[in-house]
C-alpha positions in Angstrom: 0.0 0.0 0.0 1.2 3.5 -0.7 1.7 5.8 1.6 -0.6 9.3 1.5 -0.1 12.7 1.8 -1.3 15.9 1.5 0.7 18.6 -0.2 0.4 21.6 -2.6 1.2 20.9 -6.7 4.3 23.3 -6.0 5.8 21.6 -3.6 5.6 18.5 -5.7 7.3 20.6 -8.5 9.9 22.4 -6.4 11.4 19.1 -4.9 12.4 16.0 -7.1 13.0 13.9 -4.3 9.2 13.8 -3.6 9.1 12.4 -7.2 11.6 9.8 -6.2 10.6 8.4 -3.7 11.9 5.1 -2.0 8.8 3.7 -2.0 5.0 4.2 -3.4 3.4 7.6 -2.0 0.4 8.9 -3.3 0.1 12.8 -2.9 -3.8 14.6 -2.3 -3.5 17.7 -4.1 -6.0 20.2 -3.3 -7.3 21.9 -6.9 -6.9 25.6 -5.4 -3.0 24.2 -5.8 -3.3 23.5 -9.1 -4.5 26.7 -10.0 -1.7 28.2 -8.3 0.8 26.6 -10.9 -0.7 28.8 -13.6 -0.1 32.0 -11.5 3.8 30.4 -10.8 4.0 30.3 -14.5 3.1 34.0 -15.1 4.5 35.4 -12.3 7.7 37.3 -13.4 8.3 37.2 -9.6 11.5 34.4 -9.4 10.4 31.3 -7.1 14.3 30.9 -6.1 16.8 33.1 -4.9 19.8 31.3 -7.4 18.3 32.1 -11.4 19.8 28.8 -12.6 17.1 27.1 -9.7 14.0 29.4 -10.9 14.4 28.5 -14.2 14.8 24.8 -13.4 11.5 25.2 -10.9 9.7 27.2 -13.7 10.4 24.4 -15.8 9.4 22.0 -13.5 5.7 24.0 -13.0 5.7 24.2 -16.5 5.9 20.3 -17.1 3.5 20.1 -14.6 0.8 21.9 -16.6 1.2 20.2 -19.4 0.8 17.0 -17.5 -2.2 18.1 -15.8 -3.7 19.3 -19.1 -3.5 16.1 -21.3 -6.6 14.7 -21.8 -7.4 12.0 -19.4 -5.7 13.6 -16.6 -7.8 16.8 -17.2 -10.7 14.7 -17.4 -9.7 12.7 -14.5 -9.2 16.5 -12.4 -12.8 17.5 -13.9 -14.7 14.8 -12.6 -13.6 15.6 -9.4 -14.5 19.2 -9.5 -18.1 18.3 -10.3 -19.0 17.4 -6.3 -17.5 19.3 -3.0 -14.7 17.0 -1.5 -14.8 14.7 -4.4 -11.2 13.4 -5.3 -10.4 12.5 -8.3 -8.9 9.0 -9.3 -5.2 9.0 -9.6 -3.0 10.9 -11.9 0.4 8.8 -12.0 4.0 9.9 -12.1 6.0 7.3 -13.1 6.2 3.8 -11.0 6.2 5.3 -7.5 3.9 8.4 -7.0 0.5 9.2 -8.4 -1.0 12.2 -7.2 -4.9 12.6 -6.7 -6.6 15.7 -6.8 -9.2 16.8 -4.3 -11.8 19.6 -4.7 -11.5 21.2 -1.0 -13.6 23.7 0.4 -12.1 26.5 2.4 -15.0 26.6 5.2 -13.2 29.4 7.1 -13.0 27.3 9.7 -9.6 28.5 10.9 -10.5 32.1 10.5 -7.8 34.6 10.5 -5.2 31.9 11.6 -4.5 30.4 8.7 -5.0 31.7 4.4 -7.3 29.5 2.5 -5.2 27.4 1.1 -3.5 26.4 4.1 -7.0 25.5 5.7 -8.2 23.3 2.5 -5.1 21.6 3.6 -5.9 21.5 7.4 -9.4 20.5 6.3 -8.6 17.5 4.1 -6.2 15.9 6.3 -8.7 16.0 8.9 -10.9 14.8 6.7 -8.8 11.9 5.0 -6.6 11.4 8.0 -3.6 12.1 6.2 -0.5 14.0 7.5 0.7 17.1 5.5 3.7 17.6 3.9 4.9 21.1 4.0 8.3 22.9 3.7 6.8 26.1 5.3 8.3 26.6 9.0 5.7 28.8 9.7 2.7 26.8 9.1 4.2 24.1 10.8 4.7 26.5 13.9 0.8 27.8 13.6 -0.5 23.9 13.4 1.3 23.3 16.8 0.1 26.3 18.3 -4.0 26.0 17.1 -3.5 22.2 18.2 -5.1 21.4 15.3 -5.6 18.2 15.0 -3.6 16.9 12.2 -0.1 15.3 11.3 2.3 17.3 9.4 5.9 16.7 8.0 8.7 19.1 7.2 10.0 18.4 3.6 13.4 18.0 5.0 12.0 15.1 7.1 10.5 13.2 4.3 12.5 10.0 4.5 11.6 9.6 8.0 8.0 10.9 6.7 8.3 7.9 4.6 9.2 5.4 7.4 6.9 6.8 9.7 3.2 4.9 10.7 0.2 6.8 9.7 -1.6 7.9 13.1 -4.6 5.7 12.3 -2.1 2.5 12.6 -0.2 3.8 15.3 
């Protein structure tokens, strides 16, 4: 069985090691993420402090679009968009990870704590009981100190991530 978690498209774009993983892992996507990618790509803004690493991450984003956009995936994404919480069945990247979109629904529930995206994250691994998978310090930091109840992982800790039981087995 693979192991799940949820993450935004960037993050899945920015690092290649979540695209390599040592062993199966399926990513839940929430769509808002995906639409993020297009403003990435437009953004003249760079993503990295090094050029030669923006352009590489651009490129990356870029890829994944395109992926996205093929026909049965798009389809695949669509279906789930039809129906709140819906997720859609899974898109897959090579032998290892496939990645599933889900159509979250920032309830506000968090309020001024956390931005939308960041609670459509909160929300579906509440709702899936799946840990998140985050390389932002400071979210990590707020989800301690709301006590929200939810599992996340730095992206530096992914390995261990990896070996780690989800709480429903534990």
């Amino acid at each position: 069985m693979s192991r799940q978690f949820i993450t935004e498209a960037v993050m899945v774009a920015i690092y290649g090691q979540l695209l390599a993983p040592p062993a199966p892992v399926e990513y839940i996507v929430p769509y808002t993420t995906i639409l993020e990618l297009y403003e990435f790509q437009t953004s003249p803004d760079p993503m990295m402090d090094n050029p030669a690493d923006d352009q590489h991450v651009k490129s990356k984003i870029n890829e994944m679009i395109s992926y996205f956009e093929e026909p049965l995936n798009k389809k695949k994404i669509e279906r789930a968009l039809l129906v709140p919480w819906a997720k859609s069945p899974s898109i897959l990247f090579g032998d290892q990870v496939s990645i599933a979109i889900i159509n979250a629904i920032d309830t506000a529930q968090y309020g001024e704590y956390f931005d939308p995206i960041e609670t459509e994250l909160l929300l579906t691994s509440q709702r899936l009981s799946i840990p998140i998978l985050t390389d932002q310090v400071e979210l990590i930091a707020r989800i301690f100190e709301s006590e929200s109840p939810v599992q996340v992982f730095d992206i530096d800790d992914f390995d261990f991530a990896m070996d780690d039981e989800p709480l429903d087995q534990v």
